[in-house]
Backbone as CSV, one residue per row, in Angstrom:
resi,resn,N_x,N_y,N_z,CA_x,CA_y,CA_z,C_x,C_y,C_z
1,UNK,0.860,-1.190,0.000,0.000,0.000,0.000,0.893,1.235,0.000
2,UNK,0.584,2.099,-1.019,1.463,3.435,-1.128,1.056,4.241,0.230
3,UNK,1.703,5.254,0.354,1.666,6.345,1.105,2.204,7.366,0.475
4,UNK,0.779,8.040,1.020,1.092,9.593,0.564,1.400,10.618,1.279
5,UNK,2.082,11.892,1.329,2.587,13.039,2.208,1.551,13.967,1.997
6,UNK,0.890,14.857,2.832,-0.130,15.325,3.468,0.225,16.907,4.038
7,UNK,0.196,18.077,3.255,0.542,19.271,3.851,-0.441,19.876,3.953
8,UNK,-0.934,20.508,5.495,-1.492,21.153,6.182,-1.189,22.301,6.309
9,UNK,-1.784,23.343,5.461,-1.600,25.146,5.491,-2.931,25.336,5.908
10,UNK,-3.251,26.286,7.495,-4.043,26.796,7.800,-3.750,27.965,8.350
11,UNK,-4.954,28.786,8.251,-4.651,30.447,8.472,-5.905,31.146,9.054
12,UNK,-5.557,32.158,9.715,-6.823,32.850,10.253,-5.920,34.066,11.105
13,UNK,-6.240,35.269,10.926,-6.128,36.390,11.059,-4.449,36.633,10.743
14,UNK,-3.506,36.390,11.933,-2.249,36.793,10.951,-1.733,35.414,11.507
15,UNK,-2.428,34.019,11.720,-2.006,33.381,12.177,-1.467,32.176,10.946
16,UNK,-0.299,31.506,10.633,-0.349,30.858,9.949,-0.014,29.444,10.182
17,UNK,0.033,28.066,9.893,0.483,27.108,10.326,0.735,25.669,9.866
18,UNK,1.675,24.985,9.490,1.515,24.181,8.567,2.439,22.802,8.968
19,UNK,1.471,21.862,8.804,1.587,19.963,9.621,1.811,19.827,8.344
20,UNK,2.690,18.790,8.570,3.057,17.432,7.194,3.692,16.409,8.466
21,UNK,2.717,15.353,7.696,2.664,14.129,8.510,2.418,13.043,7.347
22,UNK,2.822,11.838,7.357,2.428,10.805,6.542,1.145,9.966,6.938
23,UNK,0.045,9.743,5.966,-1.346,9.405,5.876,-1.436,8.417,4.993
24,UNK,-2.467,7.434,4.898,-2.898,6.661,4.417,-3.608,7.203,3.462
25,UNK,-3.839,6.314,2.175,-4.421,7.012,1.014,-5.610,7.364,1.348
26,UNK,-6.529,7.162,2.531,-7.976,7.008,3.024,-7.785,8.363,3.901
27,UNK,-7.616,9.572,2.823,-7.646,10.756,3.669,-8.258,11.188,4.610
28,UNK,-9.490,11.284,4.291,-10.349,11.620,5.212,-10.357,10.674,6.808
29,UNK,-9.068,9.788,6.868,-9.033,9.129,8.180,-8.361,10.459,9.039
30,UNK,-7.476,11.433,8.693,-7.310,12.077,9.369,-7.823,13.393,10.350
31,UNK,-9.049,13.219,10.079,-10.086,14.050,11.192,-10.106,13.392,12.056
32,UNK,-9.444,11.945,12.037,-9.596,11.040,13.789,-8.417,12.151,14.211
33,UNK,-7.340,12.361,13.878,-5.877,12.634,14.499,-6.219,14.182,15.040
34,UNK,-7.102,15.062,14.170,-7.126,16.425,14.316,-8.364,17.003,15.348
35,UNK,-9.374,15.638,15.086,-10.118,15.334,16.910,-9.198,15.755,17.767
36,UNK,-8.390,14.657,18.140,-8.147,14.902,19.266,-7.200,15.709,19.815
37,UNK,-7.090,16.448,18.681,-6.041,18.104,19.448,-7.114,19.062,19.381
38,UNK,-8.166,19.103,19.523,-8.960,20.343,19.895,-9.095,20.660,21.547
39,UNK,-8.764,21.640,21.775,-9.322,22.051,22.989,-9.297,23.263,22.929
40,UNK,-9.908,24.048,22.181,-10.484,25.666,22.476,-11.403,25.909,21.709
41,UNK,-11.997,26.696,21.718,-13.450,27.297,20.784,-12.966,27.462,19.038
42,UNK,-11.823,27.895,19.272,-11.291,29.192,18.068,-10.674,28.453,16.681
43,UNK,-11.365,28.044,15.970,-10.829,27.750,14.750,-10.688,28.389,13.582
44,UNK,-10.076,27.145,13.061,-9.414,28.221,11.416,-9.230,26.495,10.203
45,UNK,-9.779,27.531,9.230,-9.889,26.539,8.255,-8.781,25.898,7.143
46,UNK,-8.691,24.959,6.764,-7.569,23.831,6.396,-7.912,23.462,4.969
47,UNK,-7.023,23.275,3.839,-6.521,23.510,2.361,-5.003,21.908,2.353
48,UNK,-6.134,20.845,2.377,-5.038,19.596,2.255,-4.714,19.485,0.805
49,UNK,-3.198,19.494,0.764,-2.439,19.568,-0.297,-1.705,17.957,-0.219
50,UNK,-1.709,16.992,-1.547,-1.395,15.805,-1.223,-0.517,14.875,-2.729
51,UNK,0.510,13.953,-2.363,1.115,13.960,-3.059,1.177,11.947,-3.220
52,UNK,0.384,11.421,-4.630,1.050,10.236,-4.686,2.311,9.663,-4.665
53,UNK,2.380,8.468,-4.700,3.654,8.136,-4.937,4.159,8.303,-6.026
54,UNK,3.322,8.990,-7.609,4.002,8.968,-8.607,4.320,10.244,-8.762
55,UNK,4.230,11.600,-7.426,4.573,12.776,-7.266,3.726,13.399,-7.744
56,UNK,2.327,13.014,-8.421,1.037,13.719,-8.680,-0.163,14.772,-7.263
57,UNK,0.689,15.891,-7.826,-0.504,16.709,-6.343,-1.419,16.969,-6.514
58,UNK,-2.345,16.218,-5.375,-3.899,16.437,-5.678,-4.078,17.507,-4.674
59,UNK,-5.516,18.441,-4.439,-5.687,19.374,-3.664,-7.248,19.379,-3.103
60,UNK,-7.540,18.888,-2.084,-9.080,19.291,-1.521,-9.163,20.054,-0.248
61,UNK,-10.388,19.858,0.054,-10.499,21.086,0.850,-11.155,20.105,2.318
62,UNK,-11.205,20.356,3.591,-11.874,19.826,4.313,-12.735,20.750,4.840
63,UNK,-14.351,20.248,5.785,-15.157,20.453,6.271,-14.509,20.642,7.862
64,UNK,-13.882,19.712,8.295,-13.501,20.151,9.937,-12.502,21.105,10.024
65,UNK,-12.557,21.488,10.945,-11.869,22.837,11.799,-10.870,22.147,12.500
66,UNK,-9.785,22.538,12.601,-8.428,22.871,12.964,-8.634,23.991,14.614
67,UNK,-8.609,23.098,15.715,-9.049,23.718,17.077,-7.320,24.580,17.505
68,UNK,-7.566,25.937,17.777,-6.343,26.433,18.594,-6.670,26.422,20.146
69,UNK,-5.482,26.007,21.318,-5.875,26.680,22.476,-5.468,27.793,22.571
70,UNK,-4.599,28.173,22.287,-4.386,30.019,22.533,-4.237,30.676,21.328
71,UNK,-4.514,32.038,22.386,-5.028,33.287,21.596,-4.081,34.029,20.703
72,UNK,-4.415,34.128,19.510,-3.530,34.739,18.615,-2.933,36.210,19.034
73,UNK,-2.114,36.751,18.992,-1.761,37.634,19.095,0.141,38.553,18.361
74,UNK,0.143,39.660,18.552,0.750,39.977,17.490,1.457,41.790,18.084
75,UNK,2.511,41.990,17.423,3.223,43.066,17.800,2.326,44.117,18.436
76,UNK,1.580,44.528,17.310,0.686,45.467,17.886,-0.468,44.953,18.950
77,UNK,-0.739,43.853,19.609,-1.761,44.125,20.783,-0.708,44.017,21.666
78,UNK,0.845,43.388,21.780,1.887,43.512,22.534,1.766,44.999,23.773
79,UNK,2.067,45.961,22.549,2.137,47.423,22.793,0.902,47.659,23.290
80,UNK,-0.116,47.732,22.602,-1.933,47.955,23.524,-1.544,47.737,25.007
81,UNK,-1.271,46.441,25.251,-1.847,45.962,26.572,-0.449,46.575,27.683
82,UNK,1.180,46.737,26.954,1.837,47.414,27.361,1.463,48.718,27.718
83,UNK,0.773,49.697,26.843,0.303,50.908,27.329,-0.686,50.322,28.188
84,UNK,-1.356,50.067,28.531,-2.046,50.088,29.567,-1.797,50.140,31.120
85,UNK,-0.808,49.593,30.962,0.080,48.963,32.250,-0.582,50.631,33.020
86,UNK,-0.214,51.722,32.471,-0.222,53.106,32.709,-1.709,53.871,33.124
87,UNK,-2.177,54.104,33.451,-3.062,55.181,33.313,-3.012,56.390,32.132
88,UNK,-4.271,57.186,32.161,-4.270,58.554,31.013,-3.625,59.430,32.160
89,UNK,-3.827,59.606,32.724,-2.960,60.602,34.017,-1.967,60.176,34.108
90,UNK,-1.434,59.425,34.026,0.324,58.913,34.287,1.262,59.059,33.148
91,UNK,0.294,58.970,31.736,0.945,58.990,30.434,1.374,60.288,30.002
92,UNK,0.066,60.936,30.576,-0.382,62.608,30.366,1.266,63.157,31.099
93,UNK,1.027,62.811,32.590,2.431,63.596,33.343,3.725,62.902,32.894
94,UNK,3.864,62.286,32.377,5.273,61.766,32.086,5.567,62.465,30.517
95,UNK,4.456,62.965,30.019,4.917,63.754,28.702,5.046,65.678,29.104
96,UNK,4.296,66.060,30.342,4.088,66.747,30.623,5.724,67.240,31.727
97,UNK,6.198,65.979,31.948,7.254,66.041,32.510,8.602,66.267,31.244
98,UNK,8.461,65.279,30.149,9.635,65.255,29.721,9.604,66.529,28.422
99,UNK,8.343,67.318,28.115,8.584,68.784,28.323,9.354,69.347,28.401
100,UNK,9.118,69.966,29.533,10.019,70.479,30.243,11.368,70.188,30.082
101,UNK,11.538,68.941,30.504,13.019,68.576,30.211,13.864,69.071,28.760
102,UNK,12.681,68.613,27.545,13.295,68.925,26.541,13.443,70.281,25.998
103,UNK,12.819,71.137,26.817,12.587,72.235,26.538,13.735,72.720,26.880
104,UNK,14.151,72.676,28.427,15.490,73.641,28.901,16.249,72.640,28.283
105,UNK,16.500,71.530,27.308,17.745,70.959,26.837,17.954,71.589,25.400
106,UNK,17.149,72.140,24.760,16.936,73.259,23.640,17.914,74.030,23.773
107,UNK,17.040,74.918,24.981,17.644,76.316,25.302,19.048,76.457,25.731
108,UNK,18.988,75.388,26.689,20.347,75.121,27.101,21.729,74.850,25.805
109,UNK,21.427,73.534,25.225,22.466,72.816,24.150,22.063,73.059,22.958
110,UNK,21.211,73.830,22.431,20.418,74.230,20.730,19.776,72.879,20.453
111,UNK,20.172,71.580,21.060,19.220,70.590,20.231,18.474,69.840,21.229
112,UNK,17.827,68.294,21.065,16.832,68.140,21.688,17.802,67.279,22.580
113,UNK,17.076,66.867,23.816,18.006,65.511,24.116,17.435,63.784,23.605
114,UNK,18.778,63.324,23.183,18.883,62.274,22.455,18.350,60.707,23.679
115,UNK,17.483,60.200,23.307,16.770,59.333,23.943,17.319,57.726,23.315
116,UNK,17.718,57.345,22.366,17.601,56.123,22.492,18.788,55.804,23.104
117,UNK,18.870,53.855,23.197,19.626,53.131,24.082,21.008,53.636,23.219
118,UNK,21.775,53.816,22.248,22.457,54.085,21.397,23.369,55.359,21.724
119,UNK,22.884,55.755,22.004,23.387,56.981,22.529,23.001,57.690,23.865
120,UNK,22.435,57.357,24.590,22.467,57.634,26.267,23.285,57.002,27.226
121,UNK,24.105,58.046,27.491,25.383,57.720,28.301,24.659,58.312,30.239
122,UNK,25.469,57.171,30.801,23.929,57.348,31.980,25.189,58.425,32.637
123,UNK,26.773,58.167,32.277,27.307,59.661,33.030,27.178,61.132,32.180
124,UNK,26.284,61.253,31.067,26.114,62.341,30.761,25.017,62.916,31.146
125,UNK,24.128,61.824,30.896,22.612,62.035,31.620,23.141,63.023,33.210
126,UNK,23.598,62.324,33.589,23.789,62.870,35.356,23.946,63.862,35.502
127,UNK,24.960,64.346,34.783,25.551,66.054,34.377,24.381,66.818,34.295
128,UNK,23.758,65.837,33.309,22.721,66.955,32.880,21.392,67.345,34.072
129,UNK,21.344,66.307,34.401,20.060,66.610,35.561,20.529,67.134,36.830
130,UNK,21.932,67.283,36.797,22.339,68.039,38.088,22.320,69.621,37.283
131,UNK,22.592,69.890,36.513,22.362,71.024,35.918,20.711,71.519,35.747
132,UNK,19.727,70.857,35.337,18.129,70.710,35.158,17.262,70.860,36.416
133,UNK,18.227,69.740,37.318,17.233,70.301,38.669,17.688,71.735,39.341
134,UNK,18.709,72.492,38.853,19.083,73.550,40.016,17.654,74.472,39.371
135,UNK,18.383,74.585,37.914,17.606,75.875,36.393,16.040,75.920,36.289
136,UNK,15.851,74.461,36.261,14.600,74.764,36.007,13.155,75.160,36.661
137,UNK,12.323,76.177,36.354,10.997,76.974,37.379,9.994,76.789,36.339
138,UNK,8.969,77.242,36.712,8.083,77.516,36.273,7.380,78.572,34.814
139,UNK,6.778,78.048,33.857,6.912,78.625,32.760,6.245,80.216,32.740
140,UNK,4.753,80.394,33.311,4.023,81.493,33.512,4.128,82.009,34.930
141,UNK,5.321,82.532,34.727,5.338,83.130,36.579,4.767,83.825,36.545
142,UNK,4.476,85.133,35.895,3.416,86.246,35.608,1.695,85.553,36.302
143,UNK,1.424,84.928,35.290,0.264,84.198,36.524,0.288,83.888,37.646
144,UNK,1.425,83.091,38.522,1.817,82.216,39.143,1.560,83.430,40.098
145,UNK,2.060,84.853,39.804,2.009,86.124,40.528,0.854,86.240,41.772
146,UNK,-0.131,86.035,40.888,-1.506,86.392,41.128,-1.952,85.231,42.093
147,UNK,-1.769,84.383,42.449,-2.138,83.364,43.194,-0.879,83.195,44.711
148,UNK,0.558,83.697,44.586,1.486,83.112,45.407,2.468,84.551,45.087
149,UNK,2.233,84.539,46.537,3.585,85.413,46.968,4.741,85.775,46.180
150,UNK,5.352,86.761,45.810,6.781,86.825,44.894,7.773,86.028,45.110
151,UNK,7.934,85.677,46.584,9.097,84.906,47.098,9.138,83.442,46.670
152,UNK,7.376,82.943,46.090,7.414,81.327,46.144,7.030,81.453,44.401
153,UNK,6.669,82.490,43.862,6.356,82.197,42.571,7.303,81.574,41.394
154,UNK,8.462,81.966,41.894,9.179,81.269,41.307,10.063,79.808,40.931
155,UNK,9.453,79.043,42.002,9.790,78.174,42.091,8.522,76.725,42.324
156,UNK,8.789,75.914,41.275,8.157,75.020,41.783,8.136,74.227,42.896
157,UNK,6.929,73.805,43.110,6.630,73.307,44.694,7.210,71.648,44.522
158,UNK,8.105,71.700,45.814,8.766,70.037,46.107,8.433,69.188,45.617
159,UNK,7.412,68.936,45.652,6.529,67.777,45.177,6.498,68.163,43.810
160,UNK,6.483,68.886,43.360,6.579,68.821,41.636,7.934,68.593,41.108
161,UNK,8.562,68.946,42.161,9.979,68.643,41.324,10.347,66.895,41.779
162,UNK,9.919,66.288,42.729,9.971,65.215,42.994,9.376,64.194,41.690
163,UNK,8.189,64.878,41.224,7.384,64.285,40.563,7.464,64.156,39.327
164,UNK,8.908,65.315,38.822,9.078,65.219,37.660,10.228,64.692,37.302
165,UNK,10.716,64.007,38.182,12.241,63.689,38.164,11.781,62.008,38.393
166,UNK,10.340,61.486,38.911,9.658,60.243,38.840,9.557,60.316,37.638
167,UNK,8.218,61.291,36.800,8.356,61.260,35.103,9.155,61.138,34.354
168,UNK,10.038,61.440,34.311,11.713,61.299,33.517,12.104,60.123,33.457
169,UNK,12.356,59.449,34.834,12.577,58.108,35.268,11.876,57.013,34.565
170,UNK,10.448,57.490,34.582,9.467,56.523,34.135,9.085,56.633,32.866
171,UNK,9.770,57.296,31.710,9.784,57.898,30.270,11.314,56.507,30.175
172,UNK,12.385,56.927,30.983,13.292,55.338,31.020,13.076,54.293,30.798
173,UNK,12.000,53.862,31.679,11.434,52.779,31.683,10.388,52.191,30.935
174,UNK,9.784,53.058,30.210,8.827,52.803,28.901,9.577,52.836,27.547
175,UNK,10.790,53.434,27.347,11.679,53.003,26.151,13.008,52.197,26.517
176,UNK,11.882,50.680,27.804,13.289,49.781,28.269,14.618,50.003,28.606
177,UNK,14.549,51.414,29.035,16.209,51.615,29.421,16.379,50.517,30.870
178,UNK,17.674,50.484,30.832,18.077,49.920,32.279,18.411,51.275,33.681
179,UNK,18.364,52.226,32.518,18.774,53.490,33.751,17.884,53.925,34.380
180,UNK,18.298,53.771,35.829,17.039,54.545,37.071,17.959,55.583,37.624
181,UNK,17.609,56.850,37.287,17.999,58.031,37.474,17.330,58.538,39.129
182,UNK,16.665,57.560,39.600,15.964,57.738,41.448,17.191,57.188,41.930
183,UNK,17.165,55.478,41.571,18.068,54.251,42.755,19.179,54.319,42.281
184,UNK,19.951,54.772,41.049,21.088,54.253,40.367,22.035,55.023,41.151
185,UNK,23.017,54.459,41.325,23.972,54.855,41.934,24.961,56.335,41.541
186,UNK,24.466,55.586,40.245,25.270,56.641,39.220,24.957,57.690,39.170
187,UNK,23.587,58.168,39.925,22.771,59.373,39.766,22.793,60.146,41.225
188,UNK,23.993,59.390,41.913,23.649,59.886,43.573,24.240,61.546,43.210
189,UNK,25.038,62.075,42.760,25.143,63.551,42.463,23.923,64.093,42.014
190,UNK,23.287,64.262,41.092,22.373,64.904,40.373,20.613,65.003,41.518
191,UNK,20.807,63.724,42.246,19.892,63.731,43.602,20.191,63.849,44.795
192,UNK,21.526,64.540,45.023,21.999,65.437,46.350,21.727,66.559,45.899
193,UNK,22.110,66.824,44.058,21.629,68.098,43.732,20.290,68.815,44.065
194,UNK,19.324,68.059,43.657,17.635,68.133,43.917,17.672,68.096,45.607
195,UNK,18.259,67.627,46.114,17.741,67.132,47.717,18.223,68.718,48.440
196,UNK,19.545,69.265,48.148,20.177,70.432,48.371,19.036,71.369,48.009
197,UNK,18.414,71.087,47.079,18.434,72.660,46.650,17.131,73.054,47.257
198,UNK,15.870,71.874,47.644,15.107,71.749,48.435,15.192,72.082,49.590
199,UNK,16.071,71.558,50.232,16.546,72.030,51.142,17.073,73.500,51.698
200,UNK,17.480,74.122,50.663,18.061,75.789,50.640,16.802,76.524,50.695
201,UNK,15.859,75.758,49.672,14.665,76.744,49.919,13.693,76.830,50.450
202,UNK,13.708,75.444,51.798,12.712,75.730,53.330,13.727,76.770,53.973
203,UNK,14.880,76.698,54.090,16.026,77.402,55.356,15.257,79.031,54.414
204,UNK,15.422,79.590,53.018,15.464,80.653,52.719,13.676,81.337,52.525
205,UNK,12.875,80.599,52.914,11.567,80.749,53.143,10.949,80.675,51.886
206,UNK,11.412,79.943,50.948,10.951,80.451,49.226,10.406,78.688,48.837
207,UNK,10.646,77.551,49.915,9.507,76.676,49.434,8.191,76.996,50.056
208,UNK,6.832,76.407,49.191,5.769,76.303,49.355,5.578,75.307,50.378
209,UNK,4.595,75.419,51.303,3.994,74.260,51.708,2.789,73.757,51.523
210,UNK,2.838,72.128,51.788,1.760,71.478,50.586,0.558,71.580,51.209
211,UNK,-0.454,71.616,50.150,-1.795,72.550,50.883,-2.471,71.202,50.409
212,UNK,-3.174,70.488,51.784,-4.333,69.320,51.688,-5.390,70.089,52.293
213,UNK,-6.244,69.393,51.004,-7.762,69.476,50.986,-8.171,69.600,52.383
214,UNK,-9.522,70.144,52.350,-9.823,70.296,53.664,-10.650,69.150,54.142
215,UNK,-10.522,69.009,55.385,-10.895,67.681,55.980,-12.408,67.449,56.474
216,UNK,-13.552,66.588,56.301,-15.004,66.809,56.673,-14.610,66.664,57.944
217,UNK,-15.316,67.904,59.104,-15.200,67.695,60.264,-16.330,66.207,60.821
218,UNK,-16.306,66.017,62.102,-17.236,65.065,62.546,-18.701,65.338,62.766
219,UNK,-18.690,67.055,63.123,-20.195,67.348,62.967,-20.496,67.471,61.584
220,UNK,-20.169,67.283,60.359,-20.220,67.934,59.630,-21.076,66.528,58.767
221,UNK,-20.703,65.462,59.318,-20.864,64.447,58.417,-22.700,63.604,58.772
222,UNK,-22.844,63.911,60.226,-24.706,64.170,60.069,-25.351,64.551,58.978
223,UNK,-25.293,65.878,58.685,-25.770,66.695,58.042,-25.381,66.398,56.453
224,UNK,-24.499,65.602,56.482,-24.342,65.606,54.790,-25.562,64.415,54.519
225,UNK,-25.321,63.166,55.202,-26.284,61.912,55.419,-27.791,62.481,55.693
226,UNK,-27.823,63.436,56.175,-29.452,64.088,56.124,-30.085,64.830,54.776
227,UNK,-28.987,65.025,54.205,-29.058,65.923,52.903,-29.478,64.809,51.944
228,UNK,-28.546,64.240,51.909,-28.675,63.157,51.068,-29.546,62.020,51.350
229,UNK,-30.512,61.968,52.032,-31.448,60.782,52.957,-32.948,61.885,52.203
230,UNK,-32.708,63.280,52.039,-34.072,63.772,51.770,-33.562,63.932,50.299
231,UNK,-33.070,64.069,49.168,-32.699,64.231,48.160,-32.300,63.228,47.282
232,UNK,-31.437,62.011,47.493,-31.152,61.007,46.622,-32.458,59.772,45.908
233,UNK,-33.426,59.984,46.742,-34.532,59.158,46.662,-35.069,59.819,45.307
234,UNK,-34.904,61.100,45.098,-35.765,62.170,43.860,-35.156,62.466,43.065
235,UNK,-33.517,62.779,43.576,-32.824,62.994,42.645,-31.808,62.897,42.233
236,UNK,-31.815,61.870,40.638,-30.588,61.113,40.157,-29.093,61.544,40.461
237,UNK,-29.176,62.618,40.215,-27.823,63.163,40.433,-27.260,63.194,41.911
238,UNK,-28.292,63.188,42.394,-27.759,63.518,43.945,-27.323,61.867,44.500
239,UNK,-28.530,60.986,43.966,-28.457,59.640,44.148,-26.855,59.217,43.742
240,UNK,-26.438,59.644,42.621,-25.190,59.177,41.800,-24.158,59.772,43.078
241,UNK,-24.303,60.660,43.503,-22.882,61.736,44.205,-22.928,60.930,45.971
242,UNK,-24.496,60.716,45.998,-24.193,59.517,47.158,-23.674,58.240,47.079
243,UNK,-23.966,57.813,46.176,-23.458,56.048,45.823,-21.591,56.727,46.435
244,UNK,-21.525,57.375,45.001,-19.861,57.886,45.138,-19.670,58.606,46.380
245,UNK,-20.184,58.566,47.247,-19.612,59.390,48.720,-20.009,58.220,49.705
246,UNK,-20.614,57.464,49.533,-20.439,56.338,50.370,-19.099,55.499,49.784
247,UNK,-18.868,55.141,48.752,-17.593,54.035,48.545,-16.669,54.800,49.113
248,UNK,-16.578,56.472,48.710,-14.900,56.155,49.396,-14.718,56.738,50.739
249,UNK,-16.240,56.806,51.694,-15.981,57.153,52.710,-15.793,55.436,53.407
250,UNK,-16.262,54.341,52.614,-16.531,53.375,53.959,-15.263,52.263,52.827
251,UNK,-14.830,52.736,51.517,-13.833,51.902,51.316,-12.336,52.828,51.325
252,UNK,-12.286,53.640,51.724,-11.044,54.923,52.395,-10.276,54.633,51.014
253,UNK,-11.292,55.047,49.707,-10.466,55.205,48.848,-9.362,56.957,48.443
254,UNK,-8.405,56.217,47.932,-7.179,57.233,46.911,-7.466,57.662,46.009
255,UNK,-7.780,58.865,46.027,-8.213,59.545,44.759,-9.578,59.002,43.357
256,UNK,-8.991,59.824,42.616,-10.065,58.932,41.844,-10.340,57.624,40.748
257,UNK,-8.839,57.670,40.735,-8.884,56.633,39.928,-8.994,54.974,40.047
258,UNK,-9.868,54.875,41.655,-10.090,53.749,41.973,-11.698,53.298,41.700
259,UNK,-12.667,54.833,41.691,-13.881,54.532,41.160,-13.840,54.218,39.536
260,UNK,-13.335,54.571,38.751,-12.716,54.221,37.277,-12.596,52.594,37.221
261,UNK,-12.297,52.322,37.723,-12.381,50.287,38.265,-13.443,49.409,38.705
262,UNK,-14.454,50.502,39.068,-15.532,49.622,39.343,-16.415,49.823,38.014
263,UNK,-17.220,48.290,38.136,-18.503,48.009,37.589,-19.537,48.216,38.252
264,UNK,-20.944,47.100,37.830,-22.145,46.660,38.003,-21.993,45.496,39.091
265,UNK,-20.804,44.444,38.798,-20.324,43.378,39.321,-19.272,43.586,39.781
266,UNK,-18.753,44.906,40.258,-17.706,44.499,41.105,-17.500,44.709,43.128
267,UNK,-19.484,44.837,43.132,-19.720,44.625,44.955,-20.108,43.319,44.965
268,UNK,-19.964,42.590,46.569,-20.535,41.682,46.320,-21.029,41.886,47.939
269,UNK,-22.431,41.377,48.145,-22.790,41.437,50.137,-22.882,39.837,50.856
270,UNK,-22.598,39.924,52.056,-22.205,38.625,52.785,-23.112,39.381,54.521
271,UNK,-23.149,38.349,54.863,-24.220,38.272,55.940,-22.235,38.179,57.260
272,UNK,-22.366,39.080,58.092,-21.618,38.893,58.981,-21.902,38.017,59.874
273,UNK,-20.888,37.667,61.520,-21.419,36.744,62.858,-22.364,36.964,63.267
274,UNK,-23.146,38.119,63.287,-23.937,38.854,63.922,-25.371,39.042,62.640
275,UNK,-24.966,38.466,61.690,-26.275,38.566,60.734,-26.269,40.346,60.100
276,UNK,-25.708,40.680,60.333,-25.651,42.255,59.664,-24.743,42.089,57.987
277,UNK,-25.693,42.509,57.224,-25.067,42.449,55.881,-24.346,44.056,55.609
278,UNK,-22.759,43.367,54.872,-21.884,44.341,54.729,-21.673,44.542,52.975
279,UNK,-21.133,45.435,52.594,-20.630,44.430,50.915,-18.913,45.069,50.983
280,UNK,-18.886,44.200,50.265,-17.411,43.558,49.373,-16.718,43.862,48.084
281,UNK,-15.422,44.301,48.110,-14.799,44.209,46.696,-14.915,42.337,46.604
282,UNK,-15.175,42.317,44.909,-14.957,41.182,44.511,-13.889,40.569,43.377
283,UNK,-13.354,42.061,43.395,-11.977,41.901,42.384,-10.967,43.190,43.409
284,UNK,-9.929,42.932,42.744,-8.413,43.334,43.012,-8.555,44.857,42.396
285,UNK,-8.245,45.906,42.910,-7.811,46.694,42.291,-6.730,47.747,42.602
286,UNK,-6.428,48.618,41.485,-5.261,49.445,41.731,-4.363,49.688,42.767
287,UNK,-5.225,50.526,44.007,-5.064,50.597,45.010,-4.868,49.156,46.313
288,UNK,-5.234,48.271,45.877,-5.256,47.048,46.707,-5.836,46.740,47.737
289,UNK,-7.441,47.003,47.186,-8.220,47.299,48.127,-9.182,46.242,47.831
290,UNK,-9.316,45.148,48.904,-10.078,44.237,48.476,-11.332,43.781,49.517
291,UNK,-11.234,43.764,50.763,-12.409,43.396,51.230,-12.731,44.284,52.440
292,UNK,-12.405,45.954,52.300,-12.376,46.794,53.078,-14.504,46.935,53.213
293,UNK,-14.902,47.563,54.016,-16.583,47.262,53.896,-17.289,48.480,55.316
């Protein structure tokens, strides 16, 4: 009994894939073999290409599906799900950070600064950000006027300069550098620089201090629950601003980008020792806040 060779080209989206195996002239026996590798939903269709022994290629087509278990994927959803890693606020300040940077590297050297792995030298880098953190302020001091004292207008507040020297860092780390311009050793000058100069300007009265929101006193919080006990029942909006003022008073959420995470399905309620029903995160999120109640 001859035998014939059997090539398997199947395809579906950019996926391509191709079996050669030796078969019996009784082709169609091989839907027993391609049974039993299915285990996922997701198929893609098959173009058997086949060759007698007198090197005559015949060509048909089959009816069964060719089962994949995993999910196709490809350079570009790589990057998708890589950006994500991030927030729009995190992407936003890390461009909003490196700005700046490139801006006084203009003014400073006439050209831009040079970013890839190819040419970033992590002891030039250093130079440079010990030079960047002394120079650089604020772009509209003229405004800045009108809101803050002459003595502080000129200078950005600690925390911004902390925050932009995180952005920089983290602009590193999204074009895979190995350089951490925070922990690297190599950078301990350029962050005595920043730490100094912070420092000069609590002793010379010209840092800001950081202004937190104001705090709901304890009488204060009756009266909001009464407001909202005669109003949310009538009205949607008010209903909506209570839902959201109960989660992050009784789940002590961080800002806002932890309501951004919830669904429809992501409370869940459980009967306590005492029979008093509480509810529940039922997923993981950002903040790591999971069965606070």
């Amino acid at each position: 009994m001859t035998t014939d060779k059997i090539t398997v080209t199947a395809s579906q989206s950019s996926v391509t894939a191709s079996l050669t195996q030796e078969i019996q002239p009784a082709v169609h026996n091989a839907d027993a073999e391609t049974d039993s590798a299915r285990s996922s939903d997701e198929k893609i269709s098959a173009v058997i290409y086949t060759e007698d022994a007198k090197g005559n290629e015949k060509t048909f087509s089959t009816d069964n599906s060719i089962h994949k278990r995993f999910k196709s994927i490809d350079d570009a959803d790589v990057k998708i799900f890589e950006a994500l890693n991030q927030s729009e606020a995190t992407t936003k300040n890390t461009r909003w950070a490196l700005g700046i940077f490139e801006e006084w590297h203009v003014e400073t050297y006439g050209t831009k600064a040079a970013w890839d792995q190819n040419s970033l030298d992590p002891q030039i880098l250093a130079q440079k950000l010990s030079k960047f953190y002394f120079s650089t302020k604020p772009k509209e001091i003229e405004k800045r006027f009108e809101v803050l004292d002459a003595s502080l207008a000129h200078n950005y507040h600690k925390n911004t300069m902390k925050n932009i020297r995180a952005a920089l860092n983290r602009h590193l780390s999204d074009i895979n550098s190995e350089i951490n311009i925070v922990n690297d050793r190599r950078f301990k000058i350029p962050n005595r620089v920043l730490d100094g100069l912070l420092k000069s300007q609590m002793r010379d009265g010209t840092s800001r201090a950081t202004k937190h929101k104001d705090i709901i006193e304890v009488v204060d919080l009756p009266k909001i629950h009464k407001y909202f006990d005669n109003t949310a029942h009538v009205n949607p909006i008010d209903l909506r601003l209570y839902v959201w003022y109960m989660i992050a008073l009784h789940f002590v959420t961080r800002g806002l980008e932890f309501h951004y995470q919830l669904n429809l399905n992501s409370f869940g309620f459980a009967l306590d020792a005492k029979g008093h029903e509480y509810a529940y995160l039922k997923h993981e999120t950002k903040h790591g806040i999971t069965t606070n109640h």
